[in-house]
N, CA, C and O atoms as a Tinker XYZ file with bonds, in Angstrom:
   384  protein
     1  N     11.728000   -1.550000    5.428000    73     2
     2  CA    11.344000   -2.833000    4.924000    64     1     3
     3  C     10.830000   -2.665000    3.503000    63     2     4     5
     4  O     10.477000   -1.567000    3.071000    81     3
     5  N     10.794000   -3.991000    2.658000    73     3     6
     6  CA    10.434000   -3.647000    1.398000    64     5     7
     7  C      9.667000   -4.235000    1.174000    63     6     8     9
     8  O      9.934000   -5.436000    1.137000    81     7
     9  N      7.913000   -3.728000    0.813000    73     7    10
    10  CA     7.356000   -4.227000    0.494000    64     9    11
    11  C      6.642000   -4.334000   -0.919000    63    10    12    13
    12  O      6.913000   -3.486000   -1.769000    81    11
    13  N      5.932000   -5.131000   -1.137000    73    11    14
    14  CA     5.275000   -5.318000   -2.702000    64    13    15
    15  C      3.353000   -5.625000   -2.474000    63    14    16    17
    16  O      2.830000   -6.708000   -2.209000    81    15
    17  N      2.847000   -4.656000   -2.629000    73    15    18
    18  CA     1.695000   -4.300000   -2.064000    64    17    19
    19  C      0.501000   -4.451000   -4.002000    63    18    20    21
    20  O      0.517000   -3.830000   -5.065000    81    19
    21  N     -0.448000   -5.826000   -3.335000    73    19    22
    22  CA    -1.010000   -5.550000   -4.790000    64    21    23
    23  C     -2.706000   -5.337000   -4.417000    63    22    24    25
    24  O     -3.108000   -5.869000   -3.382000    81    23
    25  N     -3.250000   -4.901000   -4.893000    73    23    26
    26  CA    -4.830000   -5.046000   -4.698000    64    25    27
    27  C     -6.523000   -4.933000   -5.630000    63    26    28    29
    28  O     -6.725000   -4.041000   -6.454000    81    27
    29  N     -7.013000   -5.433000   -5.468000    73    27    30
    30  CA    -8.238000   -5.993000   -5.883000    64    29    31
    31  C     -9.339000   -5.355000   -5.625000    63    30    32    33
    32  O     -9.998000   -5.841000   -4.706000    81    31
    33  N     -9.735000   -4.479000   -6.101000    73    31    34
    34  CA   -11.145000   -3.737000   -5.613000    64    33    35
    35  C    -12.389000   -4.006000   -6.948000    63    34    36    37
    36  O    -12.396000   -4.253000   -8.154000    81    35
    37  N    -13.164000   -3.821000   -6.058000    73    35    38
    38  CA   -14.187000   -4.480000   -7.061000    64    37    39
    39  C    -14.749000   -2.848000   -7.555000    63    38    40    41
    40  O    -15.038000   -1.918000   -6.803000    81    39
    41  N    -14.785000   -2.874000   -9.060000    73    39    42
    42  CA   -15.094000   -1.459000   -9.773000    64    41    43
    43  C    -16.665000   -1.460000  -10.742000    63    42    44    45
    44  O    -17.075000   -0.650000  -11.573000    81    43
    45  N    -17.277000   -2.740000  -10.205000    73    43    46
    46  CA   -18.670000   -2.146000  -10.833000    64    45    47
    47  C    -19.426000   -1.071000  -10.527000    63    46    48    49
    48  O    -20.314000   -0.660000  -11.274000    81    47
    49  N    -19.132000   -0.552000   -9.426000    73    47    50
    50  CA   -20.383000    0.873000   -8.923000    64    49    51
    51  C    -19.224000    1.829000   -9.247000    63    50    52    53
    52  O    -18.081000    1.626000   -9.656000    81    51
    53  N    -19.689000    2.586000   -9.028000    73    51    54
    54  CA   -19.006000    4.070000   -9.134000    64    53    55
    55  C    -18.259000    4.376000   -7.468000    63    54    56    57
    56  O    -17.169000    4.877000   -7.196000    81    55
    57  N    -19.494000    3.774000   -6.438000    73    55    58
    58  CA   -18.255000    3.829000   -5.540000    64    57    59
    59  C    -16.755000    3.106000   -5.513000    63    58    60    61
    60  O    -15.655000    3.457000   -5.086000    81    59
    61  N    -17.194000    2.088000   -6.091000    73    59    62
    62  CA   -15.903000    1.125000   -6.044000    64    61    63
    63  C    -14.536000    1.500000   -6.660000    63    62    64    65
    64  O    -13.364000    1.258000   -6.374000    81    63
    65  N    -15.385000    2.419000   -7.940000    73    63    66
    66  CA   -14.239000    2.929000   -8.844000    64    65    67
    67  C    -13.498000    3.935000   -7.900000    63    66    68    69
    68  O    -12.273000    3.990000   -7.792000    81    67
    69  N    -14.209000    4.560000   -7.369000    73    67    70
    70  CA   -13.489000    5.992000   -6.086000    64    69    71
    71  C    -12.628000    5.356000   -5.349000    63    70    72    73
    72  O    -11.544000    5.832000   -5.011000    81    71
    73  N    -13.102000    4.075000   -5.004000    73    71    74
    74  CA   -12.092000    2.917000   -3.545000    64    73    75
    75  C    -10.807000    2.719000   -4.694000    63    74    76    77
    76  O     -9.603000    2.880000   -4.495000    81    75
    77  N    -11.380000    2.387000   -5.726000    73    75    78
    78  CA   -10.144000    1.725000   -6.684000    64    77    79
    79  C     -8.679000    2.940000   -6.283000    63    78    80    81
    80  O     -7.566000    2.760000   -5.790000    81    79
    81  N     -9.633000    4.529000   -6.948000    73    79    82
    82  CA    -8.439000    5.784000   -7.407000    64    81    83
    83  C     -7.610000    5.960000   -5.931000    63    82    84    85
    84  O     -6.421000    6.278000   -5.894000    81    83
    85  N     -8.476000    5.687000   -4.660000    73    83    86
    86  CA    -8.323000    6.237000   -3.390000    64    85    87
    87  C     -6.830000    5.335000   -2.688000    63    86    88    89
    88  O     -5.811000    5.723000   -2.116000    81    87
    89  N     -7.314000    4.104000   -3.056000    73    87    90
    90  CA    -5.620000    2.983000   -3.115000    64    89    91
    91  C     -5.085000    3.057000   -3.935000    63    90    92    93
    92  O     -3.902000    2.767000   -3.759000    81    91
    93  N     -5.294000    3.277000   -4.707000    73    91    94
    94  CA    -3.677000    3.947000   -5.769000    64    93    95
    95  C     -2.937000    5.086000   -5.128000    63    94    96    97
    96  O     -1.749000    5.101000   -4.807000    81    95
    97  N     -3.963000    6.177000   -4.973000    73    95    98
    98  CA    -3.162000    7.368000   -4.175000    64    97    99
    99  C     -2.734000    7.422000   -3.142000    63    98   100   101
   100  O     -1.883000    8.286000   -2.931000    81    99
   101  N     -3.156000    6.495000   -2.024000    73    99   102
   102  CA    -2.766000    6.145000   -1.131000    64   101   103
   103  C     -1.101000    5.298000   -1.177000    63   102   104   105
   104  O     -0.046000    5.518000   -0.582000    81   103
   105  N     -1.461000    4.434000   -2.031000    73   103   106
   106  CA     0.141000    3.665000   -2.456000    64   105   107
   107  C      1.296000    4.094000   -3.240000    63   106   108   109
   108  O      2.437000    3.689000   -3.462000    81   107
   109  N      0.315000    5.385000   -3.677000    73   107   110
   110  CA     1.578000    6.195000   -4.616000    64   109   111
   111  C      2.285000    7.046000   -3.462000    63   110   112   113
   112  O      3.411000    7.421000   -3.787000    81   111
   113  N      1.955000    7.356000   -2.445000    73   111   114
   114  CA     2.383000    8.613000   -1.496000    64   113   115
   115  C      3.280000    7.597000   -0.536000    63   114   116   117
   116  O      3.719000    7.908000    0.571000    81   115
   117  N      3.414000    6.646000   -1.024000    73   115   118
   118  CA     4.115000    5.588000   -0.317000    64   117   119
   119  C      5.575000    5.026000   -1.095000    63   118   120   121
   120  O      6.728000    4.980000   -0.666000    81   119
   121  N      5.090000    4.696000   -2.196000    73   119   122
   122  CA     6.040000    4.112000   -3.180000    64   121   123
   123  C      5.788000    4.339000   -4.947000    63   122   124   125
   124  O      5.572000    5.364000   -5.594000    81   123
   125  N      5.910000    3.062000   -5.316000    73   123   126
   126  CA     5.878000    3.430000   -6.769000    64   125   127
   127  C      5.134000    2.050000   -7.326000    63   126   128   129
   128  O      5.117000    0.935000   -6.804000    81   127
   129  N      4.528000    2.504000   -8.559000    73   127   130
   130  CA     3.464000    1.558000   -9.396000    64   129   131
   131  C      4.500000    0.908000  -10.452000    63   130   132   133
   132  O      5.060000    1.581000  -11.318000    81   131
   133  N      4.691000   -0.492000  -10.277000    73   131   134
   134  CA     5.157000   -0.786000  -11.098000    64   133   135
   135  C      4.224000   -1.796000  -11.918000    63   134   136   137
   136  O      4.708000   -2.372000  -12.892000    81   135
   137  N      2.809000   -2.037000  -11.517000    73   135   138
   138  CA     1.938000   -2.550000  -12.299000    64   137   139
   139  C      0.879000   -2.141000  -12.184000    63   138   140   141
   140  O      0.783000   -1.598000  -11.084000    81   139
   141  N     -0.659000   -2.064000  -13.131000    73   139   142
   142  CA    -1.522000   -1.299000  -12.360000    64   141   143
   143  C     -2.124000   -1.449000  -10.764000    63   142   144   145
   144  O     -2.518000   -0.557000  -10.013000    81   143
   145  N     -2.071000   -2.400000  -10.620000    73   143   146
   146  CA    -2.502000   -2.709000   -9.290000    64   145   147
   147  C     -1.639000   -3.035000   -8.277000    63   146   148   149
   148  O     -2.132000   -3.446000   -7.227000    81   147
   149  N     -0.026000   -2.897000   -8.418000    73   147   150
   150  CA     1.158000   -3.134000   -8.278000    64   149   151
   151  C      1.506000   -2.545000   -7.752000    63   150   152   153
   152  O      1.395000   -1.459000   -8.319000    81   151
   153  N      2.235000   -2.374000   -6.319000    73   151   154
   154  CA     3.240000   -1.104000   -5.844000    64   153   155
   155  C      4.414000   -1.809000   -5.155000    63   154   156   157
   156  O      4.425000   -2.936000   -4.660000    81   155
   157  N      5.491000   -0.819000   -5.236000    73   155   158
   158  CA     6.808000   -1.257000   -4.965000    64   157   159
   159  C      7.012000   -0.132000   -3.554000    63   158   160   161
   160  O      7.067000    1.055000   -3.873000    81   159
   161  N      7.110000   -0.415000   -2.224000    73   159   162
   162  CA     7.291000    0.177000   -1.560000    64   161   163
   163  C      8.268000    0.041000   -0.767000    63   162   164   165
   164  O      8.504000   -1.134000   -0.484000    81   163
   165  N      9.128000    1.033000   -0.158000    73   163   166
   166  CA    10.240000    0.827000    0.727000    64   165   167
   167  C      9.873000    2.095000    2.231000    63   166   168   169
   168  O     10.061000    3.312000    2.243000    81   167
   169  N      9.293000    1.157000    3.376000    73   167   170
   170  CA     8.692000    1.811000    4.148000    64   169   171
   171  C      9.316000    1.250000    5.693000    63   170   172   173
   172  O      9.566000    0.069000    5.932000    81   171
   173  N      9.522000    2.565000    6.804000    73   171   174
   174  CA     9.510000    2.095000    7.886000    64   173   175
   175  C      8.566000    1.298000    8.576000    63   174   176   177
   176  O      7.505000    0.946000    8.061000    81   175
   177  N      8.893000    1.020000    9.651000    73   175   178
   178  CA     7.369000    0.100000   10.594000    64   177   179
   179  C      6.093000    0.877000   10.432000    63   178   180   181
   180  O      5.018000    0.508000    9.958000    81   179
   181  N      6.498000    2.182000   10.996000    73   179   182
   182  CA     5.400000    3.712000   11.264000    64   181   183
   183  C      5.271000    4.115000   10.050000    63   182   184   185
   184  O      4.436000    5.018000   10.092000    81   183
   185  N      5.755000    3.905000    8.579000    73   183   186
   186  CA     5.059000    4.159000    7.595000    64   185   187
   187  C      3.934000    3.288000    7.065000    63   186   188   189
   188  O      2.914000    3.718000    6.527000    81   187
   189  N      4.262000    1.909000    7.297000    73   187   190
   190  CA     3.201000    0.809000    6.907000    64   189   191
   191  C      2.187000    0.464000    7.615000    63   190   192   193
   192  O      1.294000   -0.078000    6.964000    81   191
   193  N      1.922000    0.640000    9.215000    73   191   194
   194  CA     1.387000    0.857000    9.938000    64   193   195
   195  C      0.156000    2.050000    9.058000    63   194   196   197
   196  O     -0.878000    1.708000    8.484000    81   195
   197  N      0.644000    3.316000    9.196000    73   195   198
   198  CA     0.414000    4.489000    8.695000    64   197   199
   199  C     -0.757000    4.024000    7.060000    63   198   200   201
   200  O     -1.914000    4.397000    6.870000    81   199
   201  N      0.084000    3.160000    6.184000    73   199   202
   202  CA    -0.310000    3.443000    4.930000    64   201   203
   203  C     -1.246000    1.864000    4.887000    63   202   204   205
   204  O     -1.800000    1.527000    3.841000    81   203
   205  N     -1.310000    1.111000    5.980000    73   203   206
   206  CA    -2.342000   -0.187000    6.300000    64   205   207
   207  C     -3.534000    0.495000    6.858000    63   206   208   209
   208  O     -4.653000    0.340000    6.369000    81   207
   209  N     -3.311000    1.194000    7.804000    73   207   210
   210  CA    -4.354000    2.445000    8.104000    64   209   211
   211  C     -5.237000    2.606000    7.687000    63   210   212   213
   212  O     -6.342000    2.273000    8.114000    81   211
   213  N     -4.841000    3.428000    6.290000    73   211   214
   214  CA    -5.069000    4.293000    5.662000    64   213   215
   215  C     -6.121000    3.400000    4.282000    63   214   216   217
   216  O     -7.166000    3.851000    3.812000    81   215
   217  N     -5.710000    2.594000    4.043000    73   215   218
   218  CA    -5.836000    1.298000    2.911000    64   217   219
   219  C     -7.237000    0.762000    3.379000    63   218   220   221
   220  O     -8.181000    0.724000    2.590000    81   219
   221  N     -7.365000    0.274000    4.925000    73   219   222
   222  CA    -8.254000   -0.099000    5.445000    64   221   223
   223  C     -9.362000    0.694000    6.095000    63   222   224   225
   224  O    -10.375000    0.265000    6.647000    81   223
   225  N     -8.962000    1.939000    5.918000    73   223   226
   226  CA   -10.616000    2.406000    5.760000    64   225   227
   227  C    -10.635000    3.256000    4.810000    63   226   228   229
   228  O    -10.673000    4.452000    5.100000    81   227
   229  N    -10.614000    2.827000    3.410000    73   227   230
   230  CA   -10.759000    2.606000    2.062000    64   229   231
   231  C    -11.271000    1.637000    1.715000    63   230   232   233
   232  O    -12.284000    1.835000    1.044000    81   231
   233  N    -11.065000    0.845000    1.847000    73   231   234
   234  CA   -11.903000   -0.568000    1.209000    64   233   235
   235  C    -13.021000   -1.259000    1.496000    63   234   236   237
   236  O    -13.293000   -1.144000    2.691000    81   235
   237  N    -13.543000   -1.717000    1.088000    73   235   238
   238  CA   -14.775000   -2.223000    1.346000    64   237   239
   239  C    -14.380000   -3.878000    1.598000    63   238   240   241
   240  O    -14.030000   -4.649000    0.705000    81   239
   241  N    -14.512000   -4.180000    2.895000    73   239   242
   242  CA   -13.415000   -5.701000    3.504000    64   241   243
   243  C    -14.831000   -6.608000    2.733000    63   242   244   245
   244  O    -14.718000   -7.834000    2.704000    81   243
   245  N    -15.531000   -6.265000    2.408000    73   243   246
   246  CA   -16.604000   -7.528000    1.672000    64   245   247
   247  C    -16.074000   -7.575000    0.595000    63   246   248   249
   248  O    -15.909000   -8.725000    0.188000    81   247
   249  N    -15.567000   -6.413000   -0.359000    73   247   250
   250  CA   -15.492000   -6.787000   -2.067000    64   249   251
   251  C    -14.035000   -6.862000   -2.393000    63   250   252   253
   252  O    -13.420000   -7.446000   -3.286000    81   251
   253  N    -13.556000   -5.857000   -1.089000    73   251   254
   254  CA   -11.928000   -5.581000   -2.293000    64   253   255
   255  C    -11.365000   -6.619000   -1.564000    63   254   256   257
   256  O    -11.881000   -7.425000   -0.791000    81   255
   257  N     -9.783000   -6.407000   -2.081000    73   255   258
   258  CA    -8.587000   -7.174000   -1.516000    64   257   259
   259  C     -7.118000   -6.746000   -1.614000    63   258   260   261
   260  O     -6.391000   -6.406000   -2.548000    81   259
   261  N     -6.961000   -6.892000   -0.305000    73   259   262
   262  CA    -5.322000   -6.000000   -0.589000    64   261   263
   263  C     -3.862000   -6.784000    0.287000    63   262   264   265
   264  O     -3.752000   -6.681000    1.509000    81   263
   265  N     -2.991000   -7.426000   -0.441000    73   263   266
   266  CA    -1.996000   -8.277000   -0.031000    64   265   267
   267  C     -0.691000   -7.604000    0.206000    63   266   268   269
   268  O      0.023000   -7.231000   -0.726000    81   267
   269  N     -0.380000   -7.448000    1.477000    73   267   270
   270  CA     1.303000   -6.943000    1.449000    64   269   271
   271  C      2.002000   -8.332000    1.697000    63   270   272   273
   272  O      1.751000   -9.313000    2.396000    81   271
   273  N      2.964000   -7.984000    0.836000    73   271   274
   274  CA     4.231000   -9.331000    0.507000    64   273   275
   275  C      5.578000   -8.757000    1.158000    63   274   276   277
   276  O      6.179000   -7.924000    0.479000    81   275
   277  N      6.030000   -9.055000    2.201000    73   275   278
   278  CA     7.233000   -7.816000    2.958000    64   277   279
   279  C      8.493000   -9.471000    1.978000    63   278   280   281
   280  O      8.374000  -10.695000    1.930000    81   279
   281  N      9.493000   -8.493000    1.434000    73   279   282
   282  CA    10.668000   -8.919000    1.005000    64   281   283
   283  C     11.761000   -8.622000    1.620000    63   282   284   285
   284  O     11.966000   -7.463000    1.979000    81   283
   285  N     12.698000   -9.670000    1.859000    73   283   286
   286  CA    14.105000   -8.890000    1.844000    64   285   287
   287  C     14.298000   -8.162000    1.054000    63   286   288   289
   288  O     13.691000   -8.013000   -0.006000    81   287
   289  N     15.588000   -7.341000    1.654000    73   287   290
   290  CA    16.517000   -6.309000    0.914000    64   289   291
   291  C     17.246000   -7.412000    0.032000    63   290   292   293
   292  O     17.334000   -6.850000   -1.059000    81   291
   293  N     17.720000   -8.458000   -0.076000    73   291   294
   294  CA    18.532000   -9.379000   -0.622000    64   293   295
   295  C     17.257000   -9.988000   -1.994000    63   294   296   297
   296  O     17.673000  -10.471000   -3.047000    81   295
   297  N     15.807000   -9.841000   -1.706000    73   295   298
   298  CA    15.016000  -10.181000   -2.546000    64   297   299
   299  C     14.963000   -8.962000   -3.945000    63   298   300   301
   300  O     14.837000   -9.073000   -5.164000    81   299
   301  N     15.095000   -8.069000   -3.203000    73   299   302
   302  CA    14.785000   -6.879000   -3.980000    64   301   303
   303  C     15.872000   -6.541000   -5.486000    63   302   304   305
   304  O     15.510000   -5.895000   -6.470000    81   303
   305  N     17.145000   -7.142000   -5.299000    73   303   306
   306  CA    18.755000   -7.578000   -5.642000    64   305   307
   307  C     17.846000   -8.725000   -6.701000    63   306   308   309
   308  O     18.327000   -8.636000   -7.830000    81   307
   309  N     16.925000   -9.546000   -6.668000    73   307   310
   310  CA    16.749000  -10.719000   -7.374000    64   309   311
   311  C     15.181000  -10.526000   -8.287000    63   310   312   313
   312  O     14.424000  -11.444000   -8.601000    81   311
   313  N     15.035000   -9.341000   -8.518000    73   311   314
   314  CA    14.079000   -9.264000   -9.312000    64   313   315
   315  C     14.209000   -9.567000  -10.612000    63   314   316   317
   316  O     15.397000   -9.479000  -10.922000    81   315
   317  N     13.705000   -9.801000  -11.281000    73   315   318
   318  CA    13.692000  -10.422000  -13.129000    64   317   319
   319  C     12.390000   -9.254000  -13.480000    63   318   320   321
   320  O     11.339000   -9.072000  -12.867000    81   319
   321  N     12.796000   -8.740000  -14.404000    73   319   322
   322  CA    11.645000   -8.102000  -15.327000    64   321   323
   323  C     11.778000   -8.204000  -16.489000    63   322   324   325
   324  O     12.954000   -8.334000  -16.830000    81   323
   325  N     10.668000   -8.201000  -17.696000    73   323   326
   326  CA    10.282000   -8.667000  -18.557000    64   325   327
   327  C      9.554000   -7.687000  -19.118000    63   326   328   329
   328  O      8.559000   -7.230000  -18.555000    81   327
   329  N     10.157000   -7.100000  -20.762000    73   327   330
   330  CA     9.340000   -6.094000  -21.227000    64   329   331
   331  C      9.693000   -5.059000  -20.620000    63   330   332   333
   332  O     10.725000   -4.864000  -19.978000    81   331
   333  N      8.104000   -3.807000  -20.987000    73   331   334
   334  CA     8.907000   -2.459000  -20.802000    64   333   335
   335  C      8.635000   -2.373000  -19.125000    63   334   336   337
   336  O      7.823000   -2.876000  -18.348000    81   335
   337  N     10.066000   -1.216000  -18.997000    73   335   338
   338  CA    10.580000   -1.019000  -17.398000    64   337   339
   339  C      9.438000   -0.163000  -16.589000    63   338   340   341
   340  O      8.907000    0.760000  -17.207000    81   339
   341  N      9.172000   -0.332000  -15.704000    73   339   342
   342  CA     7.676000    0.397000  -14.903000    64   341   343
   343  C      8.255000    0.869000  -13.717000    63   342   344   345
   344  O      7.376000    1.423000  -13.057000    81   343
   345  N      9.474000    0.902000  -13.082000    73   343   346
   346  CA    10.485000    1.101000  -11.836000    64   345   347
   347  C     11.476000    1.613000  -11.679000    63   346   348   349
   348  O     12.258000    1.599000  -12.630000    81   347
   349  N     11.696000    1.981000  -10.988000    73   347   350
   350  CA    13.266000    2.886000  -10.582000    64   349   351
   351  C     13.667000    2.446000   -9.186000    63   350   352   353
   352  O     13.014000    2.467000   -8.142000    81   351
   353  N     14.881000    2.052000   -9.425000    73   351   354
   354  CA    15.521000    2.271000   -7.620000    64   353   355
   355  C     15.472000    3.077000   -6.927000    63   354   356   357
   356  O     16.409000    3.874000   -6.902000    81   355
   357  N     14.472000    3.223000   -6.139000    73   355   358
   358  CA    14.177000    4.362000   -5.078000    64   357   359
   359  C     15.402000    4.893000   -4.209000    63   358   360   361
   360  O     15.476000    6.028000   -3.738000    81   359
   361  N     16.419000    3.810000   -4.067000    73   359   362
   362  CA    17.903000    4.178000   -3.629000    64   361   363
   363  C     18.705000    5.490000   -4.269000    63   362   364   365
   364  O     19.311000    6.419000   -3.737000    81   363
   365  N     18.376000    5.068000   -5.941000    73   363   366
   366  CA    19.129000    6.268000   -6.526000    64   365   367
   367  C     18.921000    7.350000   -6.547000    63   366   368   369
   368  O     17.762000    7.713000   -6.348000    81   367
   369  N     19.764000    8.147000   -6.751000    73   367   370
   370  CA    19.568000    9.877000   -7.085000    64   369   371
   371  C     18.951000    9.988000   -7.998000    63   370   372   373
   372  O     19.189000    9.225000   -8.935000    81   371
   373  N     17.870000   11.004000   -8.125000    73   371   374
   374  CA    16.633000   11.702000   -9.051000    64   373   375
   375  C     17.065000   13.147000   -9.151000    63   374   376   377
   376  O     17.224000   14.107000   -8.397000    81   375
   377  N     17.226000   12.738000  -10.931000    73   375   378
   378  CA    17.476000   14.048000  -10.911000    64   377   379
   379  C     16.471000   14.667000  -11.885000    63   378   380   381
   380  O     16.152000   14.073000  -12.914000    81   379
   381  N     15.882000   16.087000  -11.493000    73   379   382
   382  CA    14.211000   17.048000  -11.762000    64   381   383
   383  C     14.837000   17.859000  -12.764000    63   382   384
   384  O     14.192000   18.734000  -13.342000    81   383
């Protein structure tokens, strides 16, 4: 499934800033940042399960906020971007 995962943590304390780095890394081991608070993910059931998990005991459910948007595959085909490129088709071959 493809999802588009964005979130909101509140970064005045120093803990918050740790919650902030801790969902990024969490969403990077998942997918890809295509904005700062932005992730582009393409995940099974048992990965999102897995990486909702994981998200939620990270956050602090009083301050932060974290929205998964599940898209079609036919949505993903209809993206518009604007400015410089922040993404790659996770479909394609990578080459190191």
């Amino acid at each position: 499934m493809y999802i588009l995962i964005t979130y909101d943590v509140d970064t005045v304390s120093e803990t918050g800033q740790k919650r902030l780095r801790q969902v990024a890394k969490a969403c990077k081991d998942y997918g890809q940042r295509v904005q700062n608070s932005v992730f582009e993910c393409e995940l099974s059931e048992a990965q999102f399960v897995t990486l909702k998990n994981n998200i939620s005991a990270i956050i602090n459910m009083e301050l932060d906020s974290v929205r998964f948007y599940f898209l079609s595959s036919k949505s993903h085909g209809r993206i518009i971007t604007m400015g410089k490129k922040t993404s790659y088709n996770v479909n394609d071959a990578i080459i190191i």
